[in-house]
C-alpha positions as CSV (number, residue, x, y, z in Angstrom):
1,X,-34.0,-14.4,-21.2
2,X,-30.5,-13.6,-19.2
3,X,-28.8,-10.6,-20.5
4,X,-26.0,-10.8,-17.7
5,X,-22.5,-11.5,-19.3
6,X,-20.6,-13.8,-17.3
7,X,-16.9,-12.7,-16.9
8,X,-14.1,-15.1,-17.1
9,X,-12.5,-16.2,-13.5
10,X,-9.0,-14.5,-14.8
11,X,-10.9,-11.2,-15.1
12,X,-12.7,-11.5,-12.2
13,X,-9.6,-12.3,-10.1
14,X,-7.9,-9.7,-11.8
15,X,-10.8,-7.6,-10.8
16,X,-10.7,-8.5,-7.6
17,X,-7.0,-7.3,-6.9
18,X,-7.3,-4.2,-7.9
19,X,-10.6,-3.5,-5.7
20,X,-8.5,-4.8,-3.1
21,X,-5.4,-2.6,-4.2
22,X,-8.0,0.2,-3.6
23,X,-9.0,-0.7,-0.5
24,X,-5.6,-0.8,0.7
25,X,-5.1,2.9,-1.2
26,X,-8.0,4.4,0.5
27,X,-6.5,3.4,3.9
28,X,-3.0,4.5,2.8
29,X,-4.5,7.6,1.9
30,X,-6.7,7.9,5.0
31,X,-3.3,7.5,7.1
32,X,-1.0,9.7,5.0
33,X,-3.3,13.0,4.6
34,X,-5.0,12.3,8.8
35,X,-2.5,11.1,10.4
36,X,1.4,11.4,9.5
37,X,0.8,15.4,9.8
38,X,-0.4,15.0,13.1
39,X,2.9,13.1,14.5
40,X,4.9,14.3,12.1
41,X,4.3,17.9,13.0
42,X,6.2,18.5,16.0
43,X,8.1,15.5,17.6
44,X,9.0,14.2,20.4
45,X,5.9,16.5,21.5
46,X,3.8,15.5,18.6
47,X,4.8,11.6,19.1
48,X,2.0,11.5,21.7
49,X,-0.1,9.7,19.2
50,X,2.3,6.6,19.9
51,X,2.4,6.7,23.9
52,X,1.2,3.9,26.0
53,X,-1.8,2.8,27.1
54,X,-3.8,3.8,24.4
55,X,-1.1,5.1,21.5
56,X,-2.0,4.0,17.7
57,X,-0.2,1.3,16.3
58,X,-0.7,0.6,12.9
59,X,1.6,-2.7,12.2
60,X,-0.8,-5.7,12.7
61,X,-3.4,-3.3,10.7
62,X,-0.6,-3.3,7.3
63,X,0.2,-6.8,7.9
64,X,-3.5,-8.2,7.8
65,X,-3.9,-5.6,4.7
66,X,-1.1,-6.1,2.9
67,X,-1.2,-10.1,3.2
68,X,-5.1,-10.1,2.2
69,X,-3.8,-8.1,-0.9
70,X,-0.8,-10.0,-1.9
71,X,-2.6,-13.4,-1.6
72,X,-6.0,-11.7,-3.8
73,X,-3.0,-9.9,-6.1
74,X,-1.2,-13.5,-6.6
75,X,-4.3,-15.8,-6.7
76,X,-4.9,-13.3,-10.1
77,X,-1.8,-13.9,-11.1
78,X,-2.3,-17.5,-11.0
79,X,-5.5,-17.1,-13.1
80,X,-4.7,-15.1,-15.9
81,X,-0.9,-16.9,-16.2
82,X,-2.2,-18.1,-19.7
83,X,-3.3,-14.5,-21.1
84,X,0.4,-13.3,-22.3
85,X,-0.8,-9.6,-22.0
86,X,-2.5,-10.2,-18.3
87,X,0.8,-11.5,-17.0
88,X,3.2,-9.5,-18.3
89,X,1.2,-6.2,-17.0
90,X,0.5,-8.3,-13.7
91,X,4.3,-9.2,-12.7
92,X,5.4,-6.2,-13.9
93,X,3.4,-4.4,-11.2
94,X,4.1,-7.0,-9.0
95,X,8.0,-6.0,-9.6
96,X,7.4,-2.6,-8.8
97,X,4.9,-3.5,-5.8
98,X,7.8,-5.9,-4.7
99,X,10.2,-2.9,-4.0
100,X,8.1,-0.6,-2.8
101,X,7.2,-3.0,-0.2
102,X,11.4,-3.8,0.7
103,X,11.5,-0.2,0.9
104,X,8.9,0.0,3.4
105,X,10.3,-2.9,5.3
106,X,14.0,-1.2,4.7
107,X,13.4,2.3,5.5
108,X,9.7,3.3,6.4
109,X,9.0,0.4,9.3
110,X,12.0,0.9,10.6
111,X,11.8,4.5,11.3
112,X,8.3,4.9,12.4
113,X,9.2,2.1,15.1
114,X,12.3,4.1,15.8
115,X,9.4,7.4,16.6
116,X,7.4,5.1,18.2
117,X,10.2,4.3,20.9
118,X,10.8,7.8,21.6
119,X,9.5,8.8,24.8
120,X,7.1,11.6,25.0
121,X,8.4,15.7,25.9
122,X,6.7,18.9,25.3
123,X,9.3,19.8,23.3
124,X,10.1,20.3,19.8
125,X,13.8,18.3,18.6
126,X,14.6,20.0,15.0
127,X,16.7,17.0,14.4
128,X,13.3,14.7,14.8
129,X,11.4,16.8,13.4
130,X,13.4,17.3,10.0
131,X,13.6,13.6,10.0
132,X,10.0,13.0,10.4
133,X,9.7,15.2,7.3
134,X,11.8,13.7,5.4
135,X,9.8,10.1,5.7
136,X,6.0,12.1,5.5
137,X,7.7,13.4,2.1
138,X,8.7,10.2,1.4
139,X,5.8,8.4,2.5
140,X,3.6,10.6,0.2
141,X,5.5,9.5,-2.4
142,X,5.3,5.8,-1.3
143,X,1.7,6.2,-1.6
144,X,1.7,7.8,-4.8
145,X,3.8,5.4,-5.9
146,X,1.2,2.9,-4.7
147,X,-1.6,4.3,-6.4
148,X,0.1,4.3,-9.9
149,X,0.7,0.7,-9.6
150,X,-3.0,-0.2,-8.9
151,X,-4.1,2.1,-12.0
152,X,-1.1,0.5,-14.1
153,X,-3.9,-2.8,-14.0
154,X,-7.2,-1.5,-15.1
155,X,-6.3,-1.5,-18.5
156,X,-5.6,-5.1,-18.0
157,X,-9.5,-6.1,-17.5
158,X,-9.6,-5.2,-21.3
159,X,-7.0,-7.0,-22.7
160,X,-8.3,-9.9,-25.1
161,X,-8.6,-13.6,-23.3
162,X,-7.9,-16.0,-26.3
163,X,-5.1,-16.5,-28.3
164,X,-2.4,-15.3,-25.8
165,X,0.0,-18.2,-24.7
């Protein structure tokens, strides 16, 4: 006798993308509450996180993340295209994931590179570092922003299958 229930591929993609939309949380959350502090605190002097040989750089990281996500995130699209309800909730998170993403590419890439340029002084530059608070402010709300968008979906994995074209 099998008791298992077999979910539908559309709910299981759709499942998947938000697993993978917490993944990506977790480590947007790992870098936000560690990390930004720490070189935010205090630059140029604080910047030393970002100095050669051995200074962190995160880019390839979010690349490889992000793309992993979007493809997982689209490929559920793809699959639950026919459930009205699905879609709707899935491009309208998409919208919102969309423009949080130009913004990152507009405004938060941009800028960290910027820091990341800056060579390193025991010194403290109010200028930088009123600027580096102004993107960990608005980096925490980047990430918040992010982590609405992935809950926005889990009501999607009960929203009815049939009768939604």
């Amino acid at each position: 006798m099998d008791n298992t229930y077999q979910f539908s591929n559309a709910t299981k993609w759709l499942f998947y993308a938000i697993c993978a939309y917490f993944i990506m949380n977790g480590a947007q959350l790992w870098e936000t509450v560690l990390m930004v502090p720490a070189w935010t605190a205090a630059p140029p002097s604080s910047l030393i996180f970002f100095q050669k040989p051995y200074g962190l750089d995160f880019k390839v990281f979010w690349i490889i993340t992000h793309g992993i996500h979007e493809l997982i995130f689209i490929t559920a699209l793809i699959f639950n295209w026919k459930i009205r309800k699905r879609r709707n909730l899935i491009l309208l998170v998409l919208a919102g994931h969309i423009a949080v993403r130009v913004w990152t590419l507009l405004y938060f890439a941009p800028t960290i590179m910027e820091f990341q340029q800056l060579p390193y002084s025991n010194t403290v530059d109010i200028f930088l570092q009123e600027k580096a608070a102004q993107w960990r402010n608005l980096n925490d709300l980047r990430v918040a922003i992010f982590f609405i968008l992935n809950f926005l979906l889990i009501p999607g994995l009960k929203f009815k299958e049939k009768n939604n074209e």
